[in-house]
Backbone bond lengths (Angstrom), bond angles and torsions (degrees), N, CA, C in turn:
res aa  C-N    CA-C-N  psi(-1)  N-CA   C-N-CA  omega(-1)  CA-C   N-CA-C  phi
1 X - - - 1.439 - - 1.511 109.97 -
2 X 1.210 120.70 128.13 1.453 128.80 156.15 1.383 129.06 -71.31
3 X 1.549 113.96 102.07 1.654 111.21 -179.84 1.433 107.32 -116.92
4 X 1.454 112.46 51.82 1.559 135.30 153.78 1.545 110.88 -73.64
5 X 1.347 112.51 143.48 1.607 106.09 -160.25 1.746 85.22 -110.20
6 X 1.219 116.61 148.97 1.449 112.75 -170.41 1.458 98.76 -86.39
7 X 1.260 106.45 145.21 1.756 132.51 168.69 2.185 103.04 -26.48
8 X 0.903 82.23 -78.60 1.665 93.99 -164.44 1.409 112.09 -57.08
9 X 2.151 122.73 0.70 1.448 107.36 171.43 1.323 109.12 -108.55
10 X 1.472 131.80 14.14 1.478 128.89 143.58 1.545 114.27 -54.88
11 X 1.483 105.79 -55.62 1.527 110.26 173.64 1.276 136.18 -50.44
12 X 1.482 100.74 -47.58 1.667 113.18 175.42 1.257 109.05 -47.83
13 X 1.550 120.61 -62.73 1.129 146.43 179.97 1.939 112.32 -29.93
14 X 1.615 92.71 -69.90 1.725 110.88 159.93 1.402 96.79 -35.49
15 X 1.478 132.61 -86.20 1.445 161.60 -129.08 1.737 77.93 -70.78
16 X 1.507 135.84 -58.07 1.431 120.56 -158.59 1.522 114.59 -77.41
17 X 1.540 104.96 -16.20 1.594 123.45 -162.27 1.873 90.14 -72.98
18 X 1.437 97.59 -50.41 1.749 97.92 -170.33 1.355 110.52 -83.27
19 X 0.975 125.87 4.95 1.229 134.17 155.34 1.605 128.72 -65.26
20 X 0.939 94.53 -79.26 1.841 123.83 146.50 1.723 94.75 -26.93
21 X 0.990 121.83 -97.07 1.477 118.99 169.90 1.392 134.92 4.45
22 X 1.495 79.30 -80.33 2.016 85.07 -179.13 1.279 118.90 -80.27
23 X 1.465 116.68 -14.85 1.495 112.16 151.15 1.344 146.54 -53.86
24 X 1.654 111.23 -37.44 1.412 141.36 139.88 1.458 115.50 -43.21
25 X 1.224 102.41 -49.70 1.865 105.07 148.86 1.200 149.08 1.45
26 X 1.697 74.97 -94.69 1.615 103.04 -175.68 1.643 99.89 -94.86
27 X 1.385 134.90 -40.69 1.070 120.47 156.02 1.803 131.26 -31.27
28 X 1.436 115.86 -55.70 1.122 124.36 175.63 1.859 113.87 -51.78
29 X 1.973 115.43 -63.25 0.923 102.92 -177.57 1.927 120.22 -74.37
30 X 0.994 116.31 8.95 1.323 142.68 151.39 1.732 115.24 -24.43
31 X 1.944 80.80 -78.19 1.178 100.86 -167.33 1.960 110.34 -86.66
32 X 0.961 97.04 -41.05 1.883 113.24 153.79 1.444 102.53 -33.20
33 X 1.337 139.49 -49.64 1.341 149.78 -176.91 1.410 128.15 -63.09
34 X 1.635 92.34 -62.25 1.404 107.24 165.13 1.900 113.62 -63.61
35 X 1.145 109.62 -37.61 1.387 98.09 179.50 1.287 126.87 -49.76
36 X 1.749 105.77 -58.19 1.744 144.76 -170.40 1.668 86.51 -48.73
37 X 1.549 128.96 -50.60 1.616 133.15 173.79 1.229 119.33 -48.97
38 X 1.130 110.24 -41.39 2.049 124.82 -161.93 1.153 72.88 -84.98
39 X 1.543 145.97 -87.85 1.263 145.92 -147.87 1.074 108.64 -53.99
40 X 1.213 132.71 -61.56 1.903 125.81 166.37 1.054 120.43 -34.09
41 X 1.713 125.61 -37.76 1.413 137.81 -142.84 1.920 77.98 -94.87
42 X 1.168 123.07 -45.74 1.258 129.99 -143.60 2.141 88.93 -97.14
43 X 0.971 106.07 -11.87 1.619 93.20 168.61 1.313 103.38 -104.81
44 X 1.167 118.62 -25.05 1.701 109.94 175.47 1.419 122.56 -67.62
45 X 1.761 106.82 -24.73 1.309 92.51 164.33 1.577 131.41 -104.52
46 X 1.587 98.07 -0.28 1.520 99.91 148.33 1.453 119.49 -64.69
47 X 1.374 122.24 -25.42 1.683 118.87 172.03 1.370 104.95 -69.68
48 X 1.453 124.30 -33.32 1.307 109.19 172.29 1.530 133.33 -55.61
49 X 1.823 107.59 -39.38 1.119 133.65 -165.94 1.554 84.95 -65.21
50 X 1.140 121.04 -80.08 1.550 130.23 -151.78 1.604 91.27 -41.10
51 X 1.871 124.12 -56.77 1.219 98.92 -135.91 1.924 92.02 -97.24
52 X 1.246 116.93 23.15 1.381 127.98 156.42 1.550 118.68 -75.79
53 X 1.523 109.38 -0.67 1.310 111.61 -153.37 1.808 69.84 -102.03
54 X 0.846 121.22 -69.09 1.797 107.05 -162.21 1.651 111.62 -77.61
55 X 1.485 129.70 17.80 1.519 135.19 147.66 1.446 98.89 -54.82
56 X 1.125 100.96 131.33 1.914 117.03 178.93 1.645 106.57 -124.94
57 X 1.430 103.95 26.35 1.686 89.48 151.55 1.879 99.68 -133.23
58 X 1.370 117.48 -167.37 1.483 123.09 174.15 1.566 104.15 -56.96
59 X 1.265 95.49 141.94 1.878 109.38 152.97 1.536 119.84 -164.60
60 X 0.984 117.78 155.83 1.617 128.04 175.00 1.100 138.85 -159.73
61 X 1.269 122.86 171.54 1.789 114.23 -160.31 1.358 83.17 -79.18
62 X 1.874 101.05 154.25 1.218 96.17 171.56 2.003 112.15 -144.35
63 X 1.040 111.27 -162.92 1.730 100.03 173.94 0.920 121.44 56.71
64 X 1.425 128.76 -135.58 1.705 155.51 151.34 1.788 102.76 -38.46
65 X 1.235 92.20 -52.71 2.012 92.49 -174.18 1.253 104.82 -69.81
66 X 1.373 137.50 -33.19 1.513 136.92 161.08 1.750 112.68 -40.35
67 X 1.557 89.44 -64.56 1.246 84.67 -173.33 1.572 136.23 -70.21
68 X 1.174 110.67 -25.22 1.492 130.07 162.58 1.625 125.93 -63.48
69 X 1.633 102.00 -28.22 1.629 112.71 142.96 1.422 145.03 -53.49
70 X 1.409 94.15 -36.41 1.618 105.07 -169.42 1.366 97.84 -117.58
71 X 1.472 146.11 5.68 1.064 149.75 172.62 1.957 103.31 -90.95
72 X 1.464 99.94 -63.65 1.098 96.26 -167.35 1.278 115.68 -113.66
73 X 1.516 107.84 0.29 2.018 118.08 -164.32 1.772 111.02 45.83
74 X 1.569 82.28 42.98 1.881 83.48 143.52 1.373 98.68 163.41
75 X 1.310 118.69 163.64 1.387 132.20 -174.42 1.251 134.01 -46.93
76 X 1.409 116.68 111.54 1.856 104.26 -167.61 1.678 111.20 -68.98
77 X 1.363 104.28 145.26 1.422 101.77 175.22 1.144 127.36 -61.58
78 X 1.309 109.15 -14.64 1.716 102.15 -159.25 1.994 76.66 -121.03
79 X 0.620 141.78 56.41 1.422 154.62 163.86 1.998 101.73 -64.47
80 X 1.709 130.26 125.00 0.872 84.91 178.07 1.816 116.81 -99.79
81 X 1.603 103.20 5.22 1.189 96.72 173.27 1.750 85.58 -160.61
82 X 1.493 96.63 154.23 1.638 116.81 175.03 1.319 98.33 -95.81
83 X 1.892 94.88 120.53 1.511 107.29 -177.71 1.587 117.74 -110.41
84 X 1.178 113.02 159.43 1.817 92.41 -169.16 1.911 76.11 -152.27
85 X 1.283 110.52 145.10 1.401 114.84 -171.81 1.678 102.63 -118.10
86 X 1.178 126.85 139.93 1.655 126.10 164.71 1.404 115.42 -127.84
87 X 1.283 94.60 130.55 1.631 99.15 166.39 1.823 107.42 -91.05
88 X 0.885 106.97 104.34 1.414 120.34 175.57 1.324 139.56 -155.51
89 X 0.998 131.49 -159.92 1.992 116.59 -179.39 1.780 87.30 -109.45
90 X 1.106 111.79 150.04 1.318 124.48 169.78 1.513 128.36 -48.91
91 X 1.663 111.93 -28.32 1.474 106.38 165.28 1.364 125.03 -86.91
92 X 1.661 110.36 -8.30 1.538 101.75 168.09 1.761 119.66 -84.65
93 X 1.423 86.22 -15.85 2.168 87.03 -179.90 1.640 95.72 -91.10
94 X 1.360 139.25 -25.81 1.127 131.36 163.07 1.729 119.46 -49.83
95 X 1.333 97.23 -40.50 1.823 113.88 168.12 1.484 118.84 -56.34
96 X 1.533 97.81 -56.13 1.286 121.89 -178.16 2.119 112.18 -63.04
97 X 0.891 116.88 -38.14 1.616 127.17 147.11 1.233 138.12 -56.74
98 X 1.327 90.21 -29.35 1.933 104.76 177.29 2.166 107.81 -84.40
99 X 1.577 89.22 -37.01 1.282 113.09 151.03 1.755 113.77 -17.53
100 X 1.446 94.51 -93.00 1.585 125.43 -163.92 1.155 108.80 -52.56
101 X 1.640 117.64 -26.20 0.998 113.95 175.58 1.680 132.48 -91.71
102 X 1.284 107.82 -7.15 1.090 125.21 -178.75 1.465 107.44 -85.12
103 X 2.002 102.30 -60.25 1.228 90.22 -160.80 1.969 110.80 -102.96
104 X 1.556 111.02 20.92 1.163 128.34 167.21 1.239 133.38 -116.70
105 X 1.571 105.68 -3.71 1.433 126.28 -179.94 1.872 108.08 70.05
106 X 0.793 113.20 17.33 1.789 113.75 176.40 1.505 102.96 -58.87
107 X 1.506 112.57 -176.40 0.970 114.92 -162.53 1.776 92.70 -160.85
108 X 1.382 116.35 121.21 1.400 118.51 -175.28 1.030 97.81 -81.22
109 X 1.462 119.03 128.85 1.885 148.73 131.09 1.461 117.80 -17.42
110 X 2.088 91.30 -95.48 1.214 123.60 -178.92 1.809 107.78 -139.77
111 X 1.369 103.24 143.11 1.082 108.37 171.00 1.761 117.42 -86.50
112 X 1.550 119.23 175.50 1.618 107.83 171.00 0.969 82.18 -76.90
113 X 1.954 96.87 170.06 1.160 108.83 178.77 1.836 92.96 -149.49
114 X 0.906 105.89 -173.68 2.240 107.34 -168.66 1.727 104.85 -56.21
115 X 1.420 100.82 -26.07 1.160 94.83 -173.47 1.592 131.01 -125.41
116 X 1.482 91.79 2.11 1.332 112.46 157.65 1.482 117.53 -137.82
117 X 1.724 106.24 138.34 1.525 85.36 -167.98 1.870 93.68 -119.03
118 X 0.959 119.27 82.31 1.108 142.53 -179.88 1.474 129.61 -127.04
119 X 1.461 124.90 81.19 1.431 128.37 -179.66 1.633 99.10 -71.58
120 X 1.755 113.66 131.36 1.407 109.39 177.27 1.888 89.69 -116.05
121 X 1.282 101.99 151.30 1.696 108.67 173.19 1.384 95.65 -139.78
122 X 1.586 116.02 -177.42 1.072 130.62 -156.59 1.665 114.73 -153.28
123 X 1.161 141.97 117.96 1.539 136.41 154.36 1.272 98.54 -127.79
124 X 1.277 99.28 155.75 1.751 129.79 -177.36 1.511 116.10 25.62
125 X 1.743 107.67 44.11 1.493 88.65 -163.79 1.691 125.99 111.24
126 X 1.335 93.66 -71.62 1.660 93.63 174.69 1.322 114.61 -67.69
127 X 1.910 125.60 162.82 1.089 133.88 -168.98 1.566 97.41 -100.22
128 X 1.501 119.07 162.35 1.297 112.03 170.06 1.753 87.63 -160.00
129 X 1.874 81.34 146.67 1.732 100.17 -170.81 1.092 107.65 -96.59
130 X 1.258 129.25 163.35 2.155 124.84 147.17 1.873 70.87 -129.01
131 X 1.285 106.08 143.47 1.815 123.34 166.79 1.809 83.41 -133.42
132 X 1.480 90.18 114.49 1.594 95.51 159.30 1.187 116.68 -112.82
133 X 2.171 103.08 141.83 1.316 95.81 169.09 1.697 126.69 -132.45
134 X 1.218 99.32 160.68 1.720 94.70 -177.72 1.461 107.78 -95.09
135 X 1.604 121.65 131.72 1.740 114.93 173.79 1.826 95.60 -68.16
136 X 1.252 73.78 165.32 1.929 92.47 175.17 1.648 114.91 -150.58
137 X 1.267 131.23 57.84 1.068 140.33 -166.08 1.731 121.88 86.77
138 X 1.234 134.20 -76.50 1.309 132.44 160.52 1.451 111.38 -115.51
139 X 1.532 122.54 -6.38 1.327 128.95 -176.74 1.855 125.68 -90.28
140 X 0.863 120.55 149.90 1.826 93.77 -174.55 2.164 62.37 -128.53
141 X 1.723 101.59 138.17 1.228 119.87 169.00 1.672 104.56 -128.32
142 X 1.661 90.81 165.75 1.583 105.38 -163.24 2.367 106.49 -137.97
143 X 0.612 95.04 129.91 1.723 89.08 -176.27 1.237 102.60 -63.28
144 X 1.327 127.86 156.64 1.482 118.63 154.87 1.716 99.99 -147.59
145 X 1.286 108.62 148.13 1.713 101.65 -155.44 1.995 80.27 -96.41
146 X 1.302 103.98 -41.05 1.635 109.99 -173.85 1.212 108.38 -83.56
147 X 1.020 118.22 33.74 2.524 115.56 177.69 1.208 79.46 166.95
148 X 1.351 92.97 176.04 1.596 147.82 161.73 0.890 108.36 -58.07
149 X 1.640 103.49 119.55 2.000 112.16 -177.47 1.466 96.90 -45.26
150 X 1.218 88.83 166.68 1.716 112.19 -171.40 1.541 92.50 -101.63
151 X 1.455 106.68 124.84 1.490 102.62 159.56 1.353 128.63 -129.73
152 X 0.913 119.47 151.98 1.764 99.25 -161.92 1.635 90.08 -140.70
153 X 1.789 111.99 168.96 1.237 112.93 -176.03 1.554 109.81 -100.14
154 X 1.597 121.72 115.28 1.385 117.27 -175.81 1.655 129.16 -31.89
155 X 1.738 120.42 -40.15 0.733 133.38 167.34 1.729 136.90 -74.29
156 X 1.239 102.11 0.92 1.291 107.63 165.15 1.800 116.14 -118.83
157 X 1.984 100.88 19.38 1.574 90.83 161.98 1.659 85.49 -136.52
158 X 0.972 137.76 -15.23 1.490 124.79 -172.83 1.962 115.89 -103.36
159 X 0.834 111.89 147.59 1.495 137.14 -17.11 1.832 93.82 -81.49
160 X 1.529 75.35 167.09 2.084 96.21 -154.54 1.670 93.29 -86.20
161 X 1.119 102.00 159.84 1.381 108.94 173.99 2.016 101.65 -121.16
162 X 1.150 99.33 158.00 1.388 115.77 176.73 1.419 103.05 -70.96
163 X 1.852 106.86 150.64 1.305 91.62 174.00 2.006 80.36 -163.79
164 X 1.332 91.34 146.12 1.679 82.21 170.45 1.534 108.40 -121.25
165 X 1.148 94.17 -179.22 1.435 101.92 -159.69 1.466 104.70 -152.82
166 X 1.079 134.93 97.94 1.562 146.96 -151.52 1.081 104.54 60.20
167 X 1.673 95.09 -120.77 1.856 117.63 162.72 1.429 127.53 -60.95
168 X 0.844 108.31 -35.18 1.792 120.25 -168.68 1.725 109.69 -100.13
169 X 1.235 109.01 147.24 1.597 124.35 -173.23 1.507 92.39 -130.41
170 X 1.747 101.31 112.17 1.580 133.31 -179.66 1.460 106.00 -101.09
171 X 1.573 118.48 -173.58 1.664 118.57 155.95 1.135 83.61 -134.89
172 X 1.748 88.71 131.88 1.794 115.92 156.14 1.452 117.19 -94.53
173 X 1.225 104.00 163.34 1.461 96.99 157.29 1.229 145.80 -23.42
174 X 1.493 153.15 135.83 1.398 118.59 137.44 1.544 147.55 -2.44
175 X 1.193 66.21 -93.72 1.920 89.87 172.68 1.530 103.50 -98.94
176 X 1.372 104.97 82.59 2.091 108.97 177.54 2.216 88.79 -61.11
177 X 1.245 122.59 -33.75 1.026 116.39 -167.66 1.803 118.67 -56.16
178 X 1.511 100.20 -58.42 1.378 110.25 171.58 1.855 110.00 -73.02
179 X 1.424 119.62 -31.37 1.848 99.45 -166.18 1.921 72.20 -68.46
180 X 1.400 154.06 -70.50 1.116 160.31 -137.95 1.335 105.57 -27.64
181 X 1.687 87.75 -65.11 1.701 112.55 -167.00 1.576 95.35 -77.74
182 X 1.115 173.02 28.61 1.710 171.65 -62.30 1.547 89.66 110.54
183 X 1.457 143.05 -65.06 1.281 112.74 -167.91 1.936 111.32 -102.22
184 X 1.225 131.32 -20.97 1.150 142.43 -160.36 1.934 105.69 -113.03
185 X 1.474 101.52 -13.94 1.779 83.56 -177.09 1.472 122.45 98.15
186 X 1.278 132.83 124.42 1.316 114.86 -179.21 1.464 132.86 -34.97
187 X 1.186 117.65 -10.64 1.684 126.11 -166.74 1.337 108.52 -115.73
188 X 1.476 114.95 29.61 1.367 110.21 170.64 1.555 129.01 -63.01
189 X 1.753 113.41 -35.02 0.754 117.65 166.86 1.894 139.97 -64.99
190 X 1.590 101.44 -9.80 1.284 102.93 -167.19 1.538 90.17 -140.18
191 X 1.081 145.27 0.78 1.355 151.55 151.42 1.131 122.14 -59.55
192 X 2.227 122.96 101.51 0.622 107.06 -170.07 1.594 136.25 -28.42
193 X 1.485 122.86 155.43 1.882 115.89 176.32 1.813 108.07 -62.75
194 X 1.249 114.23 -46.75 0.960 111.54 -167.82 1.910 118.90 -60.97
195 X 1.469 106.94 -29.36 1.469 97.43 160.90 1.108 149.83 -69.63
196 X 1.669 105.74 19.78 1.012 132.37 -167.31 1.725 127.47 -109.60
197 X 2.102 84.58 -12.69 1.666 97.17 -170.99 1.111 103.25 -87.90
């Protein structure tokens, strides 16, 4: 009997080890990646929180970030942009952007413009909103260059109540129940998240 070990299963052996390896690899800095994002994503909007704290007119989570608040009390991952709403005149949320960028390091997109009043910014990747709006008798309205102004009923976001959401303490709505059911449909609450992006 021959109990010679053949040539090519030292190698294989080698050949499966580095295999194994660089998968552990690329898996690891993978996940190293995705974290270093969530964690950026998740101090940028603590920079938001803080510097929302010295805005001296109304604001609140709004959209997708509403709903990912009051669904789960904290930010959905797959969010496709963090929205934050102001009722204000256009040169203080223009301030308030010039802000974010200074003292959060953002990076302006797009500015509003006559017909959309939507400042978009940017850190590490993620999108970030300001939607400003002006009241108009019982209505607080919003431009939108792509839909139908946004209109919402004053009394089911003013005055906002605090609400936190992980780390950070935002203002929501009033009634998160009614602005909910007004932009998302009665089934916000039990509708899958994803039909929502």
């Amino acid at each position: 009997m021959d109990f010679s070990i053949p040539l090519g299963v030292p190698f294989m052996k080698v050949a499966a080890f580095a295999v194994v390896t660089a998968l552990a690899a690329v898996t690891y800095m993978q996940c190293e990646k995705a974290y270093q994002s969530e964690e950026s994503s998740v101090r940028s909007k603590l920079c938001i929180a803080e510097e929302l704290e010295s805005f001296h007119h109304d604001h609140w989570l709004h959209e997708t970030t509403l709903l990912g608040a009051a669904r789960l009390r904290r930010m959905l991952r797959i969010d496709p942009a963090f929205d934050v709403a102001m009722l204000a005149p256009a040169a203080d949320v223009a301030a308030f952007a010039r802000n974010l960028e200074a003292q959060c390091g953002f990076t302006l997109v797009a500015p509003e413009t006559a017909d959309d009043w939507t400042w978009e910014l940017a850190a590490k990747g993620k999108v970030f909103k300001l939607s400003r709006f002006e009241k108009q008798g019982d209505r607080l309205i919003h431009r939108e260059a792509s839909r139908p102004n946004e209109v919402l009923d004053s009394a089911a976001v003013l005055p906002t109540t605090p609400c936190n959401v992980g780390r950070a303490q935002f203002q929501c709505p009033r009634d998160e129940h009614a602005f909910l059911t007004a932009v998302f449909g009665k089934q916000w609450r039990t509708a899958p998240l994803l039909s929502f992006l």
